[in-house]
C-alpha positions as a Markdown table, in Angstrom:
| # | Residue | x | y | z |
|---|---|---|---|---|
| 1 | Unk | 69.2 | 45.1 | 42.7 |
| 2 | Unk | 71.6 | 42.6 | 43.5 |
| 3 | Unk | 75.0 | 41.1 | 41.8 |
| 4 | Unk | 76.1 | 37.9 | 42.1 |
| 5 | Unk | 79.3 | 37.1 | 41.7 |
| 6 | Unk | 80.5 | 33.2 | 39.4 |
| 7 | Unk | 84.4 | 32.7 | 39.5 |
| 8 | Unk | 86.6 | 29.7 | 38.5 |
| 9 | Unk | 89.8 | 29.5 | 39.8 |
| 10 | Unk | 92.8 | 27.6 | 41.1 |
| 11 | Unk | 92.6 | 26.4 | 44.3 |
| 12 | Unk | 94.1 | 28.3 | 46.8 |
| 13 | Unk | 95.7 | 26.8 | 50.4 |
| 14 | Unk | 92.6 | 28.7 | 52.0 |
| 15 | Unk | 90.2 | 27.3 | 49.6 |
| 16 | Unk | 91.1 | 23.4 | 51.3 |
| 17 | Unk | 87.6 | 23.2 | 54.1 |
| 18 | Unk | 85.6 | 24.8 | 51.4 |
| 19 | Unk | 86.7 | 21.9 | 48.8 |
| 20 | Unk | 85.9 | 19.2 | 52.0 |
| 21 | Unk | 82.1 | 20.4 | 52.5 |
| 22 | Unk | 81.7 | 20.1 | 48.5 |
| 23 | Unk | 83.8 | 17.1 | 48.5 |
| 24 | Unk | 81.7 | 15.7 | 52.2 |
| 25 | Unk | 78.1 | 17.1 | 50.6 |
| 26 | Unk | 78.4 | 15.7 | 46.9 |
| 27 | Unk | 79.8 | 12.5 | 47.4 |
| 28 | Unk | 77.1 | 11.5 | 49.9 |
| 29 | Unk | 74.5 | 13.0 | 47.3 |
| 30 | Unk | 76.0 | 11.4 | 44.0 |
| 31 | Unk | 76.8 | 7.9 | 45.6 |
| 32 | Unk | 74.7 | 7.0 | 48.6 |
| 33 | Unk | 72.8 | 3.9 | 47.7 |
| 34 | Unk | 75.6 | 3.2 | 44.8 |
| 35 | Unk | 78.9 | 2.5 | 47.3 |
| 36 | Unk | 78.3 | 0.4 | 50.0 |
| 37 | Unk | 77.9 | 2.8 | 53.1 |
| 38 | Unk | 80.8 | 2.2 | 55.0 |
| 39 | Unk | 83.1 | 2.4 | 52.2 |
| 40 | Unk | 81.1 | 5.8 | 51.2 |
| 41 | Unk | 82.2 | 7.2 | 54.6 |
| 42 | Unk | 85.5 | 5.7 | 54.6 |
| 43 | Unk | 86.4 | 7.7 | 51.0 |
| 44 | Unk | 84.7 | 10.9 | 52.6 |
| 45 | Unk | 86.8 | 10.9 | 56.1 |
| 46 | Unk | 89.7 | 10.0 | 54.2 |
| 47 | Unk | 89.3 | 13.9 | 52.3 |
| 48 | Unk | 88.8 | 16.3 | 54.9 |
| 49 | Unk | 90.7 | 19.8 | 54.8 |
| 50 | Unk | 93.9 | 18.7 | 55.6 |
| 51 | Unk | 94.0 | 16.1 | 52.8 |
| 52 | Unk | 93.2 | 18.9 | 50.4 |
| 53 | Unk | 95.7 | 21.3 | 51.7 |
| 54 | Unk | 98.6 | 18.6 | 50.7 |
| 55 | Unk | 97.4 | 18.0 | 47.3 |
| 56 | Unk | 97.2 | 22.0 | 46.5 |
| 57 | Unk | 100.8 | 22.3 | 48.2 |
| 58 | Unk | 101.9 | 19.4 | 46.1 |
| 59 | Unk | 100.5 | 21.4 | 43.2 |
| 60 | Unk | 97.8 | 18.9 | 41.9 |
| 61 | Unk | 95.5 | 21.2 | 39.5 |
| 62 | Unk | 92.4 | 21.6 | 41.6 |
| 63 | Unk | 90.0 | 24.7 | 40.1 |
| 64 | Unk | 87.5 | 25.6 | 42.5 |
| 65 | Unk | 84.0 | 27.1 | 41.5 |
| 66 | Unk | 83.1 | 30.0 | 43.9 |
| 67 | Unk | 79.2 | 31.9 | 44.1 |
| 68 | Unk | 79.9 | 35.6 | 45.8 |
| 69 | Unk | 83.1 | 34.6 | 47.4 |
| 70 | Unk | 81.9 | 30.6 | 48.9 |
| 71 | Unk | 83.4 | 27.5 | 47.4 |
| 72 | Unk | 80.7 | 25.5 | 46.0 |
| 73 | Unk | 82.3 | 23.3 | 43.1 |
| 74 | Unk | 85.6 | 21.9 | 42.2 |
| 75 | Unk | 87.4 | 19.7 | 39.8 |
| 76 | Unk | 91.1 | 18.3 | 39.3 |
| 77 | Unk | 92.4 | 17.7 | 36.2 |
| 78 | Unk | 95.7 | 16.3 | 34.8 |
| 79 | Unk | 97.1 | 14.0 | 32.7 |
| 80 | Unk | 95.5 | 11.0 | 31.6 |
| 81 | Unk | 95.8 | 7.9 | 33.4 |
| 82 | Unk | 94.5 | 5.8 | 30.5 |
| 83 | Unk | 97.4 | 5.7 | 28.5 |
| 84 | Unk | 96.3 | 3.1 | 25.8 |
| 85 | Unk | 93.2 | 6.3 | 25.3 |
| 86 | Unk | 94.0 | 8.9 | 22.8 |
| 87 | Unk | 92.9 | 11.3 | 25.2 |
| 88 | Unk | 96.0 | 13.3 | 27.1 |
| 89 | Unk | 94.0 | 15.2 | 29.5 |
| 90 | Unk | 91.6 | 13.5 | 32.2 |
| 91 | Unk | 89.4 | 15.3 | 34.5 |
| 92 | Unk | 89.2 | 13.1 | 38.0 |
| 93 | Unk | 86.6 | 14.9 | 39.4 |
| 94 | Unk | 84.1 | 17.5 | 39.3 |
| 95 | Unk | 81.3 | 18.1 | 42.0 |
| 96 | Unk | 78.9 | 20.6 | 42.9 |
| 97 | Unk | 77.4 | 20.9 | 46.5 |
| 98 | Unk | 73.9 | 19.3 | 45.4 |
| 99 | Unk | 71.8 | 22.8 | 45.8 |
| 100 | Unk | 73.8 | 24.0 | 43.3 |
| 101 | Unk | 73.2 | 21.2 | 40.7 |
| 102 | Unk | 71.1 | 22.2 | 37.6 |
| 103 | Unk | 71.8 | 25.4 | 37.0 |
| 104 | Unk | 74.6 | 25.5 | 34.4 |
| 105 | Unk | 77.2 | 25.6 | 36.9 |
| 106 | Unk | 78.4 | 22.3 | 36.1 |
| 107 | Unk | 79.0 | 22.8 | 32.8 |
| 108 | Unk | 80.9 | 26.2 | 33.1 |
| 109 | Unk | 83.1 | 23.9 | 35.4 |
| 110 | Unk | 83.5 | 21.6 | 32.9 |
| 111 | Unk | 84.6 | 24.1 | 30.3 |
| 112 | Unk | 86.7 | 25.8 | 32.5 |
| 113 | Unk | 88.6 | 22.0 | 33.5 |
| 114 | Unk | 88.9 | 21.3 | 29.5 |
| 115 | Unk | 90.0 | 24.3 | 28.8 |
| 116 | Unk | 93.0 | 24.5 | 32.0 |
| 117 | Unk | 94.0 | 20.9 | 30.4 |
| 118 | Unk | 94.0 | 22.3 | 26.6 |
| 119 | Unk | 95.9 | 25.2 | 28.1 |
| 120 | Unk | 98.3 | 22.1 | 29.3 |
| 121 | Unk | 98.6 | 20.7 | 26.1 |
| 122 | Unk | 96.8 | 17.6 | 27.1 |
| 123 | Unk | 94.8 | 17.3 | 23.9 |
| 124 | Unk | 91.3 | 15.2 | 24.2 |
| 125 | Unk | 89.9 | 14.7 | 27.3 |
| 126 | Unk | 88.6 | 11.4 | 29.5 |
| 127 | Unk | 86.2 | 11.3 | 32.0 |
| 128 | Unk | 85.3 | 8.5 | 34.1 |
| 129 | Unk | 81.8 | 7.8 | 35.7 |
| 130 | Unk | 80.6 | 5.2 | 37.7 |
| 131 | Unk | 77.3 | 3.6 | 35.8 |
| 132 | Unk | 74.9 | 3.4 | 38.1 |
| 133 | Unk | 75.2 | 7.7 | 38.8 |
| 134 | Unk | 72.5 | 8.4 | 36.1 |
| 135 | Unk | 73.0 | 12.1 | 37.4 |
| 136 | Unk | 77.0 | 12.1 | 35.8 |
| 137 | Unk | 76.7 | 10.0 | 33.0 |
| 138 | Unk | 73.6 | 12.1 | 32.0 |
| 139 | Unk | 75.8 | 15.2 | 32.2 |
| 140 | Unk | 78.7 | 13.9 | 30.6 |
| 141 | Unk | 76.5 | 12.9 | 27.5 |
| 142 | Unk | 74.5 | 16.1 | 27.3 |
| 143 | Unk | 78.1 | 17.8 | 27.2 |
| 144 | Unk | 78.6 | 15.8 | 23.9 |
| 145 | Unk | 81.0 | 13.1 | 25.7 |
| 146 | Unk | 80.7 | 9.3 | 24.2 |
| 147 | Unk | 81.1 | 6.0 | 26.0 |
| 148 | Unk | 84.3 | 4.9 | 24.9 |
| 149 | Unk | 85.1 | 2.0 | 27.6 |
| 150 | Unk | 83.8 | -0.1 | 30.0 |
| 151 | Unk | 85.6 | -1.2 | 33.3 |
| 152 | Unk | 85.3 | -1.5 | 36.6 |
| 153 | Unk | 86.5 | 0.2 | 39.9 |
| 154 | Unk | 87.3 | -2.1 | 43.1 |
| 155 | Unk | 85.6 | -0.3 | 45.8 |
| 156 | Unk | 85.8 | -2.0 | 49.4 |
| 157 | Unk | 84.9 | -5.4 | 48.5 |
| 158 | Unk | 83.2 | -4.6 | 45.2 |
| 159 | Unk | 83.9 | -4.4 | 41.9 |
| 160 | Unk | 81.2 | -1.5 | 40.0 |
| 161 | Unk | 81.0 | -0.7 | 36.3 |
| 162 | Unk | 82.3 | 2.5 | 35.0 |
| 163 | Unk | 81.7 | 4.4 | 32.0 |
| 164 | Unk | 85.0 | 6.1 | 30.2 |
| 165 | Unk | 83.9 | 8.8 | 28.7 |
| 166 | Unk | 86.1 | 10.8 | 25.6 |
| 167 | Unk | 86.0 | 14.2 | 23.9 |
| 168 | Unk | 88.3 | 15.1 | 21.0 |
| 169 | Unk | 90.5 | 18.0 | 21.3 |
| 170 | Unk | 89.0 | 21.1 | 20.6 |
């Protein structure tokens, strides 16, 4: 019989080329066909190890989702940059390599990210999802999140919709 082994943690200096493949392998899953191409390789260069290794020394709250020791999730989470929201806490991102989609992972993540930020004393919690990735803003409505605003995010040359999605503290 074998064990396998689920941990959430904070991100450690060692955990940076780990984030990159999740970071590399998700975003080309989640938005190829929704970002125009070269701005979807642009945003994934742009993150490599060395890129996550300053944002963990500069202490940006990055958990990391790890199956028998391998870094296959992460999210970051802070405050809220939607001030006029009456949500404190945000989580920016949260991915899963894609072979590890669908399996509860995701929301265990999730939990784990609202819990760090009620932890924080950011009370509530925002999330925001481009519209056209049916794969997030399904997830974020089966967690029990609601729309409440609609924007837009200037990527490259293009303006897409976005979905702000809210939780009340709890």
């Amino acid at each position: 019989m074998s064990t396998v082994s689920i941990d959430i943690r904070r991100a450690r200096l060692d955990d940076a080329a780990g984030i990159a493949a999740v970071h590399d392998q998700a975003w080309r899953y989640a938005y190829r066909g929704i970002l125009p191409g070269i701005d979807l390789e642009r945003m994934v260069e742009r993150r490599g190890p060395a890129w996550w290794s300053k944002a963990i020394r500069r202490h940006v709250m990055v958990l990391v989702l790890e199956v028998d020791g391998q870094v296959v999730g992460y999210a970051t989470v802070g405050p809220s940059r939607m001030r006029t929201l009456p949500y404190k806490g945000e989580i920016y991102e949260i991915y899963l390599l894609p072979q590890y989609q669908g399996l509860g992972l995701g929301r265990r993540l999730f939990q784990a990210a609202r819990r760090t930020l009620g932890d924080l004393k950011f009370n509530g919690l925002a999330v925001r999802a481009l519209r056209a990735n049916d794969g997030a803003v399904g997830f974020y409505r089966r967690l029990g999140g609601r729309t409440v605003v609609e924007t837009g995010e200037r990527v490259g040359d293009t303006v897409l919709p976005v979905l702000v999605f809210g939780w009340d503290a709890g």
